[in-house]
Kinemage of the C-alpha trace (Angstrom):
@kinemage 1
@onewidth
@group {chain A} dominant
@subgroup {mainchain}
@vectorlist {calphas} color= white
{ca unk a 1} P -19.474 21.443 -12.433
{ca unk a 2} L -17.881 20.051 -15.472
{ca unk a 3} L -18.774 17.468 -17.740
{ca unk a 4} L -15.720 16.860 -19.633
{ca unk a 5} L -14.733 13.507 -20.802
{ca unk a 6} L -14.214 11.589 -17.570
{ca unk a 7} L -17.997 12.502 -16.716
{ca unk a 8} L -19.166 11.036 -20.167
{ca unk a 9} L -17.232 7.748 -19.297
{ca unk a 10} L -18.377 7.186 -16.536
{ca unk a 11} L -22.175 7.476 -17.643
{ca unk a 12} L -21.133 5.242 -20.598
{ca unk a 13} L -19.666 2.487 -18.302
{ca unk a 14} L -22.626 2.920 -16.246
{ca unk a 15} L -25.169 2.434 -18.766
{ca unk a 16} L -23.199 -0.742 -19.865
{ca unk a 17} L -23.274 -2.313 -16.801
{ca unk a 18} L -26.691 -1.869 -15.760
{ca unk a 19} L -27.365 -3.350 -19.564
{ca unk a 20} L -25.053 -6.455 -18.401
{ca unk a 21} L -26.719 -7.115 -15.006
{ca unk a 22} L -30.339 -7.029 -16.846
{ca unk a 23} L -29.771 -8.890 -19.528
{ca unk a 24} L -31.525 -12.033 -20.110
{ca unk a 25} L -32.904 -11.467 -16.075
{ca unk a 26} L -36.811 -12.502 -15.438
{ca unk a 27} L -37.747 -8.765 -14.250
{ca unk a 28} L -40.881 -9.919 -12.704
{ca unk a 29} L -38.867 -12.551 -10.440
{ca unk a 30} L -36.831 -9.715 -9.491
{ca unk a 31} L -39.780 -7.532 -8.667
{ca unk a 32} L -41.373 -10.548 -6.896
{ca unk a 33} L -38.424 -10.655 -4.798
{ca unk a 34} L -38.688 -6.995 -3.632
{ca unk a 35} L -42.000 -7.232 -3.087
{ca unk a 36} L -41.628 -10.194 -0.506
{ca unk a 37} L -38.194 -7.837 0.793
{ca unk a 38} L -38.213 -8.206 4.395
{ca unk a 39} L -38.437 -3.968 4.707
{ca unk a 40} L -37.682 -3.854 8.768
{ca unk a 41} L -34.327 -6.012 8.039
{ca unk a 42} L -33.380 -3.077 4.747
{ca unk a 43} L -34.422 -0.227 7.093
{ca unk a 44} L -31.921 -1.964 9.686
{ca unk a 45} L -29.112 -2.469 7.185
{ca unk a 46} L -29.649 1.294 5.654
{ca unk a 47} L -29.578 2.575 9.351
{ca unk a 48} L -26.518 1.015 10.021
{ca unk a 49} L -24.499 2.195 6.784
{ca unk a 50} L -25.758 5.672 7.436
{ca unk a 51} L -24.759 5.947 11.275
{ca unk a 52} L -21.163 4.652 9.877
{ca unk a 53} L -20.492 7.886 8.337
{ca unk a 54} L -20.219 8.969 12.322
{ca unk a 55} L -17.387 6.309 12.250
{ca unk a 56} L -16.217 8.605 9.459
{ca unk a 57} L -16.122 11.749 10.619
{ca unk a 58} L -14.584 10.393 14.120
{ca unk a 59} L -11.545 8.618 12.093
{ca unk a 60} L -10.704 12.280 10.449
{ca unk a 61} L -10.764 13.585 13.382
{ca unk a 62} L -6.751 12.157 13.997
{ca unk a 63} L -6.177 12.470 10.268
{ca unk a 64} L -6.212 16.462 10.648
{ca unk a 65} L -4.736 16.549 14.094
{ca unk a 66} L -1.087 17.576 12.686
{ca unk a 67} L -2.815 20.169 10.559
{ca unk a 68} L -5.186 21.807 12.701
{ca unk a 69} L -5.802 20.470 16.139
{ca unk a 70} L -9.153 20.497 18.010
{ca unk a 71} L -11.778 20.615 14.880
{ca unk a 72} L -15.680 19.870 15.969
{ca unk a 73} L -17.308 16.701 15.015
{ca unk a 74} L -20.207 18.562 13.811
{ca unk a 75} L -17.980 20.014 11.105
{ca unk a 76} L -16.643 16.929 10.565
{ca unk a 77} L -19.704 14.961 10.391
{ca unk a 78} L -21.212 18.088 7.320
{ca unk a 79} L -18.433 17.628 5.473
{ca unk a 80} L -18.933 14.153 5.576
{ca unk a 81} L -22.110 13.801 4.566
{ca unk a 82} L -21.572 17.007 1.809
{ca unk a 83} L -18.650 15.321 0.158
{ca unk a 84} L -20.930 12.011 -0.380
{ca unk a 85} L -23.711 13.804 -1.814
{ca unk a 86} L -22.182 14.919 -4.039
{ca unk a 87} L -20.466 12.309 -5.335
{ca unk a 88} L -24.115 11.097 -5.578
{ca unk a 89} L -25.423 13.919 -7.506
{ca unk a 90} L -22.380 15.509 -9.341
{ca unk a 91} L -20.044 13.893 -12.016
{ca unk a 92} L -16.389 12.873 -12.469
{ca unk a 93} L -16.195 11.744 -8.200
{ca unk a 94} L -15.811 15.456 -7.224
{ca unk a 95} L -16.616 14.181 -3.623
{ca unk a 96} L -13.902 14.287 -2.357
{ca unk a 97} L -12.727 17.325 -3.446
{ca unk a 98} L -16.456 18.554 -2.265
{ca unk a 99} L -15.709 17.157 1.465
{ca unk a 100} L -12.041 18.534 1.493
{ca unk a 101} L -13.302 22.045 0.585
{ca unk a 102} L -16.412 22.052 2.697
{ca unk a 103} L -14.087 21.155 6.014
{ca unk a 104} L -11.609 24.106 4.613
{ca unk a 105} L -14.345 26.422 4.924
{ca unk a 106} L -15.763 25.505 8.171
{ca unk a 107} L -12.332 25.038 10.407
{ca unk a 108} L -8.634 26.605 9.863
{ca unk a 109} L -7.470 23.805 7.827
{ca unk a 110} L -5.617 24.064 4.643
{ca unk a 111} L -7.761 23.215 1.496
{ca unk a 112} L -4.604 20.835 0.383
{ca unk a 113} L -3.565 19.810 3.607
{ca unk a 114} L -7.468 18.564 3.671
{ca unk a 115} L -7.654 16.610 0.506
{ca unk a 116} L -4.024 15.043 2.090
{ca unk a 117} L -6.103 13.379 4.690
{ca unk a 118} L -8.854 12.000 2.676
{ca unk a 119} L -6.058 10.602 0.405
{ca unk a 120} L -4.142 9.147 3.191
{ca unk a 121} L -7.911 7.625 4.535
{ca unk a 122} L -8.328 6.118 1.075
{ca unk a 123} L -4.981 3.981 1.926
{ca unk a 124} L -6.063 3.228 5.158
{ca unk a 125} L -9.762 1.770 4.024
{ca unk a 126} L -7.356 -0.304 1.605
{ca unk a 127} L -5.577 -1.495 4.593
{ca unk a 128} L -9.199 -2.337 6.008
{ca unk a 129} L -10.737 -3.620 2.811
{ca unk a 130} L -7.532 -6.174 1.828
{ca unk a 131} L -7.618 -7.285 5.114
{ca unk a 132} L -11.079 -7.834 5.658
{ca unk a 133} L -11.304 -9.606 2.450
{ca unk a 134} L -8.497 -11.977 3.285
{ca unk a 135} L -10.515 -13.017 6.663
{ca unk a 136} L -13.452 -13.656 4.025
{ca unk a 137} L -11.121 -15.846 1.362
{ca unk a 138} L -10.078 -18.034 4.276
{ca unk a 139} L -13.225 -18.876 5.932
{ca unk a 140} L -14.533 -22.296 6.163
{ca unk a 141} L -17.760 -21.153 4.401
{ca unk a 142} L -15.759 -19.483 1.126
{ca unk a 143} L -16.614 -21.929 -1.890
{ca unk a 144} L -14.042 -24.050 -1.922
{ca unk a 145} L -14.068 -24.245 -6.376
{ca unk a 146} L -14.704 -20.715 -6.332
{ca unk a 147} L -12.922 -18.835 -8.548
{ca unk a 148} L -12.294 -15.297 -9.332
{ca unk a 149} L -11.179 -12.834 -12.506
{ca unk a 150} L -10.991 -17.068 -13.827
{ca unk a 151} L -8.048 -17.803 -11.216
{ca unk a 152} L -8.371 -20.270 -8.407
{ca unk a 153} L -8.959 -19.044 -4.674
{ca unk a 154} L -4.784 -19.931 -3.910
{ca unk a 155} L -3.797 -17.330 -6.872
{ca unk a 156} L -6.574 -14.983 -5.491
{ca unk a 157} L -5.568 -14.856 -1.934
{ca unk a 158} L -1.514 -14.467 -3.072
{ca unk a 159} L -2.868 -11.432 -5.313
{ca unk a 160} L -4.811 -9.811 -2.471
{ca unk a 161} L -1.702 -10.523 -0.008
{ca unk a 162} L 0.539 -9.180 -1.999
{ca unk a 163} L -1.911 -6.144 -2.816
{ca unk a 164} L -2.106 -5.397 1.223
{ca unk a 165} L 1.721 -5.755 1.183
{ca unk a 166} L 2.306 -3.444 -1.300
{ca unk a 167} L 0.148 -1.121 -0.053
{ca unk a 168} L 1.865 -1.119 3.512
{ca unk a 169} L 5.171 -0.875 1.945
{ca unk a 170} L 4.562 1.830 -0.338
{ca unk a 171} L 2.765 3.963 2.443
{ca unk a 172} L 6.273 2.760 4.986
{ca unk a 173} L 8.714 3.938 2.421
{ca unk a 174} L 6.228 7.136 1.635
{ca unk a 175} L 6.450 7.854 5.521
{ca unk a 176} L 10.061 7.602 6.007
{ca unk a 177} L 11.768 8.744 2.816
{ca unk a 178} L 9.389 11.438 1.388
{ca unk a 179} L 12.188 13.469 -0.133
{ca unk a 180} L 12.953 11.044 -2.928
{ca unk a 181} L 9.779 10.432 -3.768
{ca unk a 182} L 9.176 14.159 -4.234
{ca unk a 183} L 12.489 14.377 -6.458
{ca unk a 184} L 10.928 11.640 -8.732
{ca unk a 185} L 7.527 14.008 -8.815
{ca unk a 186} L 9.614 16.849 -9.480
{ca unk a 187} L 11.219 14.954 -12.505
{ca unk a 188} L 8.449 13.242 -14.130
{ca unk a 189} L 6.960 16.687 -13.756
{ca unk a 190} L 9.771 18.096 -16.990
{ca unk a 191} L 8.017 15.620 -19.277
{ca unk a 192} L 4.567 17.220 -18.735
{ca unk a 193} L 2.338 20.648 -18.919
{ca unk a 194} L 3.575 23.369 -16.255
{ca unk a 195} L 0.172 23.281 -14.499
{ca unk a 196} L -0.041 19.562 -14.056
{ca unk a 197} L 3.584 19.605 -13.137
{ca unk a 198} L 3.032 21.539 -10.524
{ca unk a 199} L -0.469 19.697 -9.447
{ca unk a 200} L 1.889 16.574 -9.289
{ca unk a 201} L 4.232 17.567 -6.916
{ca unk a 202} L 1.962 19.852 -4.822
{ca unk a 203} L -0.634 16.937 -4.437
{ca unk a 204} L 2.226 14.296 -3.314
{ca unk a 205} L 3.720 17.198 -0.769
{ca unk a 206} L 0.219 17.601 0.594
{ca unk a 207} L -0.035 13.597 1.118
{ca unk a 208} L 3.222 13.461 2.708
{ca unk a 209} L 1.567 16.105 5.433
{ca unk a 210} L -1.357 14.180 5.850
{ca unk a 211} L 1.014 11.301 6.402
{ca unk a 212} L 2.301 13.438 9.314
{ca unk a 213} L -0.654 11.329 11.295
{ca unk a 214} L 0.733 8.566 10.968
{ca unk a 215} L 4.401 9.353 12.224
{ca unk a 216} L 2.695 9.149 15.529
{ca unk a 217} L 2.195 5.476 16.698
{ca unk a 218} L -0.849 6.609 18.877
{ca unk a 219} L -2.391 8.368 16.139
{ca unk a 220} L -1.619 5.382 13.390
{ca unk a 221} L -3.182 3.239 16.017
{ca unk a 222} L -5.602 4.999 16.225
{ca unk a 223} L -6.469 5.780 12.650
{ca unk a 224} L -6.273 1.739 11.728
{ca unk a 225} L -8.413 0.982 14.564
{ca unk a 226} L -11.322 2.934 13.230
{ca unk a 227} L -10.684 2.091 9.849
{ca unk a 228} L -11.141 -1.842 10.871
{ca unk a 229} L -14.241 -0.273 12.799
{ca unk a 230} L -15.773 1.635 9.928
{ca unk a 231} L -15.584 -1.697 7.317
{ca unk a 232} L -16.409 -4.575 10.278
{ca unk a 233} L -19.535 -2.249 10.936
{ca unk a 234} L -20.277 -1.070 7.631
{ca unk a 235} L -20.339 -5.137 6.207
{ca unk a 236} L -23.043 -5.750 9.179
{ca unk a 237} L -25.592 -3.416 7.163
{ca unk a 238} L -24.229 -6.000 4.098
{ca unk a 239} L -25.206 -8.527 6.321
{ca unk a 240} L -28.887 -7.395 7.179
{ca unk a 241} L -29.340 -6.380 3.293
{ca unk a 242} L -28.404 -9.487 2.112
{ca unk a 243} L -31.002 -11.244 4.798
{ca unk a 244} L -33.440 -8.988 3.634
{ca unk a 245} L -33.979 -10.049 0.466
{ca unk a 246} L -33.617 -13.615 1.361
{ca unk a 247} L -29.719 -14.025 1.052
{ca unk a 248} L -28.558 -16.862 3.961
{ca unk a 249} L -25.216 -15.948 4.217
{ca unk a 250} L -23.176 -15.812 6.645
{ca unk a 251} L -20.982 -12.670 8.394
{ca unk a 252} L -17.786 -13.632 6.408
{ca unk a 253} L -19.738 -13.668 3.126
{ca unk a 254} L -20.793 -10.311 3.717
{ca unk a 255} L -17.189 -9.087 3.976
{ca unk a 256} L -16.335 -10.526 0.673
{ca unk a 257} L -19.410 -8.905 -0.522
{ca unk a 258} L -18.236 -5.299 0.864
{ca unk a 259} L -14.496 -5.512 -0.326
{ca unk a 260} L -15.553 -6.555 -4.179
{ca unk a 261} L -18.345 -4.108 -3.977
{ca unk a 262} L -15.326 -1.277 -2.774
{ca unk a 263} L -13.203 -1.999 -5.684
{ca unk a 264} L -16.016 -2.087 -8.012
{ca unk a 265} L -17.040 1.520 -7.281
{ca unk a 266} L -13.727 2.409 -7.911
{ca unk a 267} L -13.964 1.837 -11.751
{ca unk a 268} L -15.535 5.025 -13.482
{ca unk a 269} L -19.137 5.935 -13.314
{ca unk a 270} L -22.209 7.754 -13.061
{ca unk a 271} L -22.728 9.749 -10.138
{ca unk a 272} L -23.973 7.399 -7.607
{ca unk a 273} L -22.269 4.463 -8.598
{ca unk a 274} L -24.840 2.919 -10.580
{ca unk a 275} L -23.773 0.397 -12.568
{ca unk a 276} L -21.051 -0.476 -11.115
{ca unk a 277} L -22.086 -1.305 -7.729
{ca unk a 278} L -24.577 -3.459 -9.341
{ca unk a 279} L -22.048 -5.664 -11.323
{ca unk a 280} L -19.928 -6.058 -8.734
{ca unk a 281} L -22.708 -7.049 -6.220
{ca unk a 282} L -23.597 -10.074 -9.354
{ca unk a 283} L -19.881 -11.155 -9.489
{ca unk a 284} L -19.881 -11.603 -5.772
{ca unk a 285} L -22.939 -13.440 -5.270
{ca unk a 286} L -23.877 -14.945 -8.806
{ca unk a 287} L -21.001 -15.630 -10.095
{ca unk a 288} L -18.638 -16.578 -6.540
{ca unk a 289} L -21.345 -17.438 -3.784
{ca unk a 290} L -24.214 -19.386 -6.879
{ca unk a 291} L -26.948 -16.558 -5.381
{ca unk a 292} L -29.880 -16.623 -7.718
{ca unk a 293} L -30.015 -13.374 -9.786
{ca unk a 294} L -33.282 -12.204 -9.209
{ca unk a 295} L -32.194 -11.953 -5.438
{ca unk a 296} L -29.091 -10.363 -6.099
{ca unk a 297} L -30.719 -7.889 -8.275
{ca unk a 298} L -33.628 -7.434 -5.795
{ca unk a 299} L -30.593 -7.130 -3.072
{ca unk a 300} L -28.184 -4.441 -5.188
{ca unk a 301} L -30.847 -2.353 -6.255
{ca unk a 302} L -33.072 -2.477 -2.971
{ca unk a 303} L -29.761 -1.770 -0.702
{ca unk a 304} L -27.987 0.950 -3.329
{ca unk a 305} L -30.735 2.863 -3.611
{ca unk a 306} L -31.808 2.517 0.579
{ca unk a 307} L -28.340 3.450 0.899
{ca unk a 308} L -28.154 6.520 -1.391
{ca unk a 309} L -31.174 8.739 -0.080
{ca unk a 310} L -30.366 8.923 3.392
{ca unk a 311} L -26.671 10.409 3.231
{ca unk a 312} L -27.676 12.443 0.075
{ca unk a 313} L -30.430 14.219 1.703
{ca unk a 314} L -28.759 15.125 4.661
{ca unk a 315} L -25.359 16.258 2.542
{ca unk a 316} L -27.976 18.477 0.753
{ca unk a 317} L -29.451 19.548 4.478
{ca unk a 318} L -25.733 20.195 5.559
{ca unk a 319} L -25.241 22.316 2.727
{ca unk a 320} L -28.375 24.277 2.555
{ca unk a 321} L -27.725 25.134 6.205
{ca unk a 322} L -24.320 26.234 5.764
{ca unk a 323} L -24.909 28.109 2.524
{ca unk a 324} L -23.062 25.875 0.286
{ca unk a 325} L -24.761 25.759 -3.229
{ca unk a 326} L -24.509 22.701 -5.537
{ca unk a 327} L -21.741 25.462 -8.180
{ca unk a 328} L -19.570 25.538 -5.051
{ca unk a 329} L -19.228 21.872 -4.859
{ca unk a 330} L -18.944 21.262 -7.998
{ca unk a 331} L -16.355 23.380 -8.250
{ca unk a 332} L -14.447 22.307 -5.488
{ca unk a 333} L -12.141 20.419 -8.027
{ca unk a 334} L -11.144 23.405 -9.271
{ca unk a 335} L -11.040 25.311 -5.924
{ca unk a 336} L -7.668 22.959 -4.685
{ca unk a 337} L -6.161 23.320 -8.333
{ca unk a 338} L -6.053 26.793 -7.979
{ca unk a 339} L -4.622 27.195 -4.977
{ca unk a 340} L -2.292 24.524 -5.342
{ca unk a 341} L -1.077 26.858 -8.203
{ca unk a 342} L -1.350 30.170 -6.551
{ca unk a 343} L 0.772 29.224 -3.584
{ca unk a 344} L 3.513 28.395 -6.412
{ca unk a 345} L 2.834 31.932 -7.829
């Protein structure tokens, strides 16, 4: 595993926001809170997040089909579970790199023609998230003064429009002109190293083959339909946390909840996403829905951490069974670089 410079920042931003959400907060109100946690409604919410990694492992499923037809859900399901441990346990996000190389290993499929699909699922869960979010900004129960980032609730529902736009235009023009993207790749690639030249243009030809799913209309519908599955189920766990610790909100709150939460974790950080799931979590509800902090503490750190053990231990179960060690994942980032390279060799 390495621990270059991305690793360190992300600990650093970590360690910053976990200073942030504590500071100046009555700890013992927050402990009070978890103590008086309504556990059967967490163990419901952490069940629920967990059994939507099935949702997953079903959505790759038509993600893969133009690369290798026919792979087993078990295999799916491992690598799922693999990947997100560890992105849990190892640093600089090598999970995904972890989940495409673990599915490489157990099926046929192409260790860059792998990591295609995942990036082509990342777009898709945008898709989902923007989406989702809007239904959230437009509800009767979103504070009407509410403002995020310090812009009013018209500016933020333009932004996340034209985000969700942008997103389906990009992945449109991706999908039917792929050659002159790749000709851009190839010359942005003169003005930098040979090797991350190459990683450029090898890692946008192997997203425009896991696009390949999407040139089928029963496949895209497919693949959008359990992406708006995944996130709709995944914000009921949100839901159930939330009640748990004494959080009335509604369904629609909850979605906000997930989509701010989604693009927090996206920002650099220790492995596990502390930190930053935390802050987000206090921008949603403190700062956007006027939840007290000591339950939105009590709620973040009770519903991260319910979250975390269950798909971490049974990524570590996955990989102890198939004889995957914690080196090979961690070196999974460097597993697709080099053969990226040697198929240009």
């Amino acid at each position: 595993m390495k621990w270059d410079w991305k690793a360190i920042l992300g600990i650093v931003i970590s360690a910053l926001l976990i200073w942030w959400v504590l500071s100046g907060v009555d700890l013992p109100s927050v402990w009070d809170e978890v103590r008086h946690a309504r556990w059967g409604l967490l163990a419901a919410a952490v069940a629920v997040a967990t059994s939507g990694f099935l949702i997953r492992a079903l959505r790759w499923k038509l993600l893969l089909h133009p690369i290798r037809q026919g792979t087993t859900l078990r295999h799916r399901f491992a690598a799922v579970n693999i990947g997100f441990a560890a992105n849990n346990l190892l640093p600089a996000r090598v999970g995904e790199f972890a989940r495409a190389w673990a599915i490489s290993r157990l099926e046929p499929v192409p260790l860059s023609g792998a990591l295609g699909s995942l990036v082509v699922e990342r777009f898709l869960d945008g898709v989902a998230i923007f989406s989702l979010l809007l239904v959230a900004l437009l509800h009767p129960s979103f504070p009407s003064d509410a403002t995020l980032a310090g812009q009013p609730l018209t500016a933020v529902v333009t932004t996340v429009t034209l985000l969700l736009g942008g997103i389906l235009g990009g992945l449109l023009l991706l999908l039917l002109f792929p050659a002159p993207f790749l000709r851009l790749a190839g010359g942005a690639g003169r003005f930098l190293p040979d090797r991350a030249a190459r990683l450029l243009v090898d890692g946008l030809k192997s997203f425009v083959v896991g696009l390949e799913a999407l040139r089928s209309p029963r496949l895209l519908v497919g693949a959008l339909a359990w992406s708006f599955a995944f996130w709709a189920w995944n914000a009921v766990s949100f839901w159930l946390a939330m009640h748990a610790f004494g959080i009335q909100e509604g369904y629609a709150t909850a979605l906000f909840v997930q989509a701010i939460i989604g693009m927090g974790v996206a920002v650099p950080s220790a492995p596990g996403f502390f930190g930053t799931f935390h802050a987000a979590a206090v921008i949603a509800l403190v700062e956007v829905y006027g939840v007290g902090e000591s339950a939105t503490l009590a709620f973040a750190f009770g519903y991260h951490l319910g979250g975390f053990i269950p798909v971490t231990l049974m990524g570590l179960w996955y990989a102890g069974q198939l004889g995957f060690t914690m080196r090979d994942l961690g070196h999974a980032e460097e597993s697709v670089q080099e053969e990226v390279l040697e198929k240009k060799r």
